[in-house]
N, CA, C and O of each residue as an XYZ file, in Angstrom:
456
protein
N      95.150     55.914     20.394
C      94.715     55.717     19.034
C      95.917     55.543     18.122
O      96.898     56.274     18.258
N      95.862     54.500     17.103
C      96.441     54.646     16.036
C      96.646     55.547     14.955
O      95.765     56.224     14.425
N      98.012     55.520     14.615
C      97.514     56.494     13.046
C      97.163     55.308     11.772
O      97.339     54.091     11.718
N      96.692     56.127     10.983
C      96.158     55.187      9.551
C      97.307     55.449      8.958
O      97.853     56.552      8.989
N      97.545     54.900      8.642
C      99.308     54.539      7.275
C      98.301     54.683      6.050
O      97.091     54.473      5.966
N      99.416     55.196      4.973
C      98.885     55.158      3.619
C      98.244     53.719      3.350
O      97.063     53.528      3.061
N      99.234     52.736      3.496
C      98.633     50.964      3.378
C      97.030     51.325      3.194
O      96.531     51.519      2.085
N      96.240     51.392      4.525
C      95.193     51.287      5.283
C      94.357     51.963      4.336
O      93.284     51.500      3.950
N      94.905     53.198      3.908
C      94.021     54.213      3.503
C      93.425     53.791      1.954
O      92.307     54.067      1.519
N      94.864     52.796      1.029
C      94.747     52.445      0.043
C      93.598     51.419     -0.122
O      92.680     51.272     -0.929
N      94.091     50.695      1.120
C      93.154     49.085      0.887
C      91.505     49.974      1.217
O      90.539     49.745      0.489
N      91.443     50.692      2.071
C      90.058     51.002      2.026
C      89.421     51.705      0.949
O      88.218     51.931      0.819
N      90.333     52.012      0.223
C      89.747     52.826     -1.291
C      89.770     51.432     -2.034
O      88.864     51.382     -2.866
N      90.308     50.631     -1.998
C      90.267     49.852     -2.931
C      89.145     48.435     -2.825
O      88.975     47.545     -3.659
N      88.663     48.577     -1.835
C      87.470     48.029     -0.909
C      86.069     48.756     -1.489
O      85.212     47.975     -1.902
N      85.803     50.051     -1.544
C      84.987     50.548     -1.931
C      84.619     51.012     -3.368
O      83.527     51.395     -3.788
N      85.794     50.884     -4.008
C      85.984     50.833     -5.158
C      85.222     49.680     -5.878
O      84.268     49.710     -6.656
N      85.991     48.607     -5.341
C      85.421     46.737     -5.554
C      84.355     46.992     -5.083
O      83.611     46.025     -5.241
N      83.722     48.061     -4.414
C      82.132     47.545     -3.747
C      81.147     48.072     -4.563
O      80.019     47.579     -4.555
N      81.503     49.246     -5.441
C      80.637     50.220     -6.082
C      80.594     49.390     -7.233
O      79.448     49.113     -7.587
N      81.738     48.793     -8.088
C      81.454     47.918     -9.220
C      81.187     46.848     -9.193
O      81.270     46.157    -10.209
N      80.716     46.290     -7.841
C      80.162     44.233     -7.919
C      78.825     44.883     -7.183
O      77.940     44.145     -6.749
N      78.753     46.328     -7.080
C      77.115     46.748     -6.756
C      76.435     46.791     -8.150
O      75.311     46.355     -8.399
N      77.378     47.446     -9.109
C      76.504     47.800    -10.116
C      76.510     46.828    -10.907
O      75.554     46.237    -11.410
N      77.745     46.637    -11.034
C      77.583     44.607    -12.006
C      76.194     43.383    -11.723
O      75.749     42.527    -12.487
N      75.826     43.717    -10.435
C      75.068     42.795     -9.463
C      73.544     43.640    -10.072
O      72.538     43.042    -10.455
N      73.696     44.971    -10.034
C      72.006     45.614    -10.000
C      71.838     45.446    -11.964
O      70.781     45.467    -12.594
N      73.242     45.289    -12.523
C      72.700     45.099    -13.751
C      72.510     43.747    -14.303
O      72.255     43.467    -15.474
N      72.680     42.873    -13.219
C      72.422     41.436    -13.585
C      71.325     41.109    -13.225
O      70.822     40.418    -14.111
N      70.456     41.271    -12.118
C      69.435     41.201    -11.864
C      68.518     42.069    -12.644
O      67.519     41.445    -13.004
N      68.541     43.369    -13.037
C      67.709     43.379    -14.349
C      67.685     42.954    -15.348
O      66.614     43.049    -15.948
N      68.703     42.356    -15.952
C      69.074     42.003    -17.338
C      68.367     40.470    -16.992
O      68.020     39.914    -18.034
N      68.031     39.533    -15.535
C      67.223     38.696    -15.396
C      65.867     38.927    -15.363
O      65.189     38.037    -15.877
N      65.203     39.997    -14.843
C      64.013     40.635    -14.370
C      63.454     40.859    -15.923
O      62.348     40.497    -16.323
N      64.225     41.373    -16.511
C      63.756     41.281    -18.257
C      63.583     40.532    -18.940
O      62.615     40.724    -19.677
N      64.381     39.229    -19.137
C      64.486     38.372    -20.040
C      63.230     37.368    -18.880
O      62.507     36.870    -19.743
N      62.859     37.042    -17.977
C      61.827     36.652    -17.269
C      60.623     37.201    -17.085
O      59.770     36.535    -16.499
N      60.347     38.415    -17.513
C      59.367     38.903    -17.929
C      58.553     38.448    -19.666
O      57.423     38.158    -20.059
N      59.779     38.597    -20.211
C      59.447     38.535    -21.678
C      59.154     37.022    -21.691
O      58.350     36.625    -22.534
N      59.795     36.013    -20.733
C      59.475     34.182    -21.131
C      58.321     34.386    -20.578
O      57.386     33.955    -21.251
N      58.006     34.947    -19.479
C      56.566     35.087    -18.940
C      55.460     35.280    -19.909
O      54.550     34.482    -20.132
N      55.684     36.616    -20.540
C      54.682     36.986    -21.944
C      54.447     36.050    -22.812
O      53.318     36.016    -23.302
N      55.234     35.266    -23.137
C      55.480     33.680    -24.269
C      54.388     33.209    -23.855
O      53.196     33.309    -24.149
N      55.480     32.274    -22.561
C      54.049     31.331    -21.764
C      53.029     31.078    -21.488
O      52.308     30.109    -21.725
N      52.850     32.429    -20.678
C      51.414     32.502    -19.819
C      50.085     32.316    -20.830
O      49.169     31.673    -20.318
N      49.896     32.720    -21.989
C      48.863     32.611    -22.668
C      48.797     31.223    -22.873
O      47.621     30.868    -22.788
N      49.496     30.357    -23.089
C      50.067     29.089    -23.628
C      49.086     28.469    -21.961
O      47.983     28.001    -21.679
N      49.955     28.739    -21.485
C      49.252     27.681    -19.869
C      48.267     28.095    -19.566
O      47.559     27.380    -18.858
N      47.731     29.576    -20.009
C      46.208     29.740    -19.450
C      45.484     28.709    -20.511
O      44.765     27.813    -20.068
N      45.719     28.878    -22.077
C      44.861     28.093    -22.528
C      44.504     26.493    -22.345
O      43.464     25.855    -22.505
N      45.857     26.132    -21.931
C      45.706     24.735    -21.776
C      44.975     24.327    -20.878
O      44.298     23.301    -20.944
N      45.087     25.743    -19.144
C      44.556     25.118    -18.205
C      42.734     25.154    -18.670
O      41.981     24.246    -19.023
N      42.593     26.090    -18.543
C      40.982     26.254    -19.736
C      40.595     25.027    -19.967
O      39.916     24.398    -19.156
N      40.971     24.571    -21.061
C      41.112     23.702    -22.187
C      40.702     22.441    -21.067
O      39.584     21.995    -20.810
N      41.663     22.160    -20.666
C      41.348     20.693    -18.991
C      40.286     20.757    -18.426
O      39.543     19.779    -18.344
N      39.906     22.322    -17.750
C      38.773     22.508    -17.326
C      37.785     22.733    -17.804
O      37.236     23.622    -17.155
N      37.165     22.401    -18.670
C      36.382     22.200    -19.548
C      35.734     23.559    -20.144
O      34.532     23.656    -20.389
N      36.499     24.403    -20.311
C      36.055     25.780    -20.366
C      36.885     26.263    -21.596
O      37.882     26.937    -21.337
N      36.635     26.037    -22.728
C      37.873     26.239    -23.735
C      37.376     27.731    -24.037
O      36.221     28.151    -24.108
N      38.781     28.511    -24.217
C      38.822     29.754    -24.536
C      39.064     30.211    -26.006
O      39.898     29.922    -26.863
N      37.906     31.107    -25.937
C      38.173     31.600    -28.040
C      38.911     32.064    -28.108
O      39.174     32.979    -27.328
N      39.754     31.668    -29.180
C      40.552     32.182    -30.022
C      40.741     33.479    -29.948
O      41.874     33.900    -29.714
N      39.452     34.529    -30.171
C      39.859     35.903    -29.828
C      40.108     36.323    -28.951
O      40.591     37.456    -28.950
N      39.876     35.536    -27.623
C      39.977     36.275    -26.510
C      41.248     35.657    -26.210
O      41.822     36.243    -25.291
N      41.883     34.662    -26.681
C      43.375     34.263    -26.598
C      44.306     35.559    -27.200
O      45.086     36.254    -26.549
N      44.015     35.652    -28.485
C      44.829     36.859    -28.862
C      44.789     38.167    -28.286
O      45.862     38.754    -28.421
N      43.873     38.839    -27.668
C      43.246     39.995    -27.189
C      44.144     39.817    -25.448
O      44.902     40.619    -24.901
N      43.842     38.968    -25.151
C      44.732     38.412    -23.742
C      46.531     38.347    -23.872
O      47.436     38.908    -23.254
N      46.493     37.459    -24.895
C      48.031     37.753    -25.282
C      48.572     39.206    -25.791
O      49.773     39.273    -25.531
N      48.206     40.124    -26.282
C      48.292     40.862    -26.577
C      48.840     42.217    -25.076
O      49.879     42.812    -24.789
N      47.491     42.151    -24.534
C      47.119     42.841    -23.064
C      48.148     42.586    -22.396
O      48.823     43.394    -21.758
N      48.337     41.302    -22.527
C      49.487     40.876    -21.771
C      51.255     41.251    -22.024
O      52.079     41.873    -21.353
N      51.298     40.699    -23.020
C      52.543     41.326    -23.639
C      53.099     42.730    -23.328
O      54.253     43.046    -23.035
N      51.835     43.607    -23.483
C      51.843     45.279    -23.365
C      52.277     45.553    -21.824
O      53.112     46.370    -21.435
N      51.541     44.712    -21.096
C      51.505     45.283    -19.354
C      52.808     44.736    -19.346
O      53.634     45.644    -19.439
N      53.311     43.647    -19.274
C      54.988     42.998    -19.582
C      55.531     44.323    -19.756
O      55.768     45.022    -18.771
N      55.723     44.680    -20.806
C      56.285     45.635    -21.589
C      56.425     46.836    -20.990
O      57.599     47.175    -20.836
N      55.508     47.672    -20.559
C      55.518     48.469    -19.513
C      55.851     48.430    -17.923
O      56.142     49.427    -17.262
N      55.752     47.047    -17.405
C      56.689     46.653    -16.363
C      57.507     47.226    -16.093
O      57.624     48.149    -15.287
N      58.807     46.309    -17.329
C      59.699     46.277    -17.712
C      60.541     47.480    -17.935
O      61.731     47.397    -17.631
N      59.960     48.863    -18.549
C      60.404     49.825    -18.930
C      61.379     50.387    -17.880
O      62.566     50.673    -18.044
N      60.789     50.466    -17.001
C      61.835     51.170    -16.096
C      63.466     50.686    -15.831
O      64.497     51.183    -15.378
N      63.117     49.703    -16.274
C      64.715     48.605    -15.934
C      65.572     48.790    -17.630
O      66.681     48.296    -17.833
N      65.001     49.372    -18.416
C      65.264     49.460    -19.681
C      67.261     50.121    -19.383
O      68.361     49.588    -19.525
N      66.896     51.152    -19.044
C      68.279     51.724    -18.755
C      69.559     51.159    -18.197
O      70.704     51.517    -18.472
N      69.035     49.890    -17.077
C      69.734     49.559    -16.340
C      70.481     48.235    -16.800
O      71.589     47.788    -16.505
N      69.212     47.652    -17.841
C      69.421     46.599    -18.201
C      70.706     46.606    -19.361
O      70.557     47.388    -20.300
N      71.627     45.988    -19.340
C      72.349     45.926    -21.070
C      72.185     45.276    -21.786
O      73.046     45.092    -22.647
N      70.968     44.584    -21.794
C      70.381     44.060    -23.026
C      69.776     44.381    -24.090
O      69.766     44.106    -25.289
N      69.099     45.262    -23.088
C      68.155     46.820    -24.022
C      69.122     47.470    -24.322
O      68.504     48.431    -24.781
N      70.543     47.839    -24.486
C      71.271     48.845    -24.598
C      71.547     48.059    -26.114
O      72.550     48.773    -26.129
N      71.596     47.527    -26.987
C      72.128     47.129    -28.105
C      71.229     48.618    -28.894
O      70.134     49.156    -28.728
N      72.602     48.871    -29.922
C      71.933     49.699    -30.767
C      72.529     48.792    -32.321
O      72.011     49.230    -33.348
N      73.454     47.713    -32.504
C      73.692     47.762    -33.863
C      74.301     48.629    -34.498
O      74.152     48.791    -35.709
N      74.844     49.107    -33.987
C      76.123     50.346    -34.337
C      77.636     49.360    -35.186
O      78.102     49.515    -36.315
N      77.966     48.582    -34.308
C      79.392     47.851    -35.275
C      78.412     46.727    -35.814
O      79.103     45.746    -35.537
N      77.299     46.226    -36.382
C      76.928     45.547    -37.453
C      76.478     46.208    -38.774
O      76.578     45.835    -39.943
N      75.930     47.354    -38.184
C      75.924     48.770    -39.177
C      76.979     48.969    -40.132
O      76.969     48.973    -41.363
N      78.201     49.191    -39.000
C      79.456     49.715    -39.416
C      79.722     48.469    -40.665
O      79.825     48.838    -41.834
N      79.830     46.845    -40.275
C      80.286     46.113    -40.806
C      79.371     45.978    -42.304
O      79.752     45.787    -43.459
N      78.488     46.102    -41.922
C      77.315     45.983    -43.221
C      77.663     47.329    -44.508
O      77.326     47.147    -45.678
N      78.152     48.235    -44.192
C      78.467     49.541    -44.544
C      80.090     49.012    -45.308
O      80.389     49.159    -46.493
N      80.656     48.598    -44.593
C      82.556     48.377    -45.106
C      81.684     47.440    -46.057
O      81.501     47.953    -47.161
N      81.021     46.007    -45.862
C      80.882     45.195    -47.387
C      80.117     45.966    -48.525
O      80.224     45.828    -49.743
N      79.249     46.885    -47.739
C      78.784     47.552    -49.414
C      80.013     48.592    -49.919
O      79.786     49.399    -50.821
N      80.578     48.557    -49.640
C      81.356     49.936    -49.946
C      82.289     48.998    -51.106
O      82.510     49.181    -52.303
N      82.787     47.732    -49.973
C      83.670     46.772    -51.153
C      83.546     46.220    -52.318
O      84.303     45.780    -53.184
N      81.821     46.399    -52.069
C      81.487     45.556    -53.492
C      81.014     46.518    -54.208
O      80.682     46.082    -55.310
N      80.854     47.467    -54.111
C      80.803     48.573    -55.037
C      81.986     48.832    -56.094
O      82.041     48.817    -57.324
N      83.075     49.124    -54.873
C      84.438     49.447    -55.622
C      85.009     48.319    -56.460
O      85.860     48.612    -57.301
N      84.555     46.823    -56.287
C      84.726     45.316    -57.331
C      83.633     46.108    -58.530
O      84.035     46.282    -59.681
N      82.584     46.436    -58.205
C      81.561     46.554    -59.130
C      82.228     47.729    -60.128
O      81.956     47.621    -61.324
N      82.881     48.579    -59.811
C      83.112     49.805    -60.605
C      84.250     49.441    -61.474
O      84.113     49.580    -62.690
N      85.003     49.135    -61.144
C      86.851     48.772    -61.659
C      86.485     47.866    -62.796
O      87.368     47.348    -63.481
């Protein structure tokens, strides 16, 4: 048997290292798709059910379009939830537009006072 040299020992940390962050880069890209394809789904689908309807000579009321879109949207929505965390799309809070919105009132206050 061989011995393992530091070399060996490095590159394999640095192997698993690269593996844990193009795992999680990878599981947060595929939700951050799984989401935004859910939500075009919610758009659509009411849109193509009505049309298909509509062809087949079966046109759908109005209320039951909205009541459907609606239903729909919600079950989407709840899907979705679980991926909320994972996703970083859902992670926006508006924290540095806050911040920025906050520095211009502050500036035009202090023009306003002087």
């Amino acid at each position: 048997m061989e011995n393992i040299t530091g070399v060996e020992i490095g590159i394999a940390i640095g192997i698993s290292i690269f593996s844990i962050i193009f795992s999680i880069a990878l599981i947060r890209m595929v939700a951050n798709l799984l989401v935004i394809l859910a939500f075009a789904i919610a758009v659509f689908v009411p849109i193509i059910w009505f049309i298909i309807q509509n062809e087949a000579g079966q046109p759908v009321p109005i209320s039951m379009l909205y009541i459907g879109t609606a239903l729909f949207a919600f079950v989407v929505t709840l899907m979705t939830l679980p991926l909320w965390p994972i996703a970083s799309i859902m992670q926006w809070t508006g924290k540095r537009e806050r911040q920025r919105l906050d520095n211009i009132e502050s500036k035009t206050t202090k023009k306003g006072q002087k």
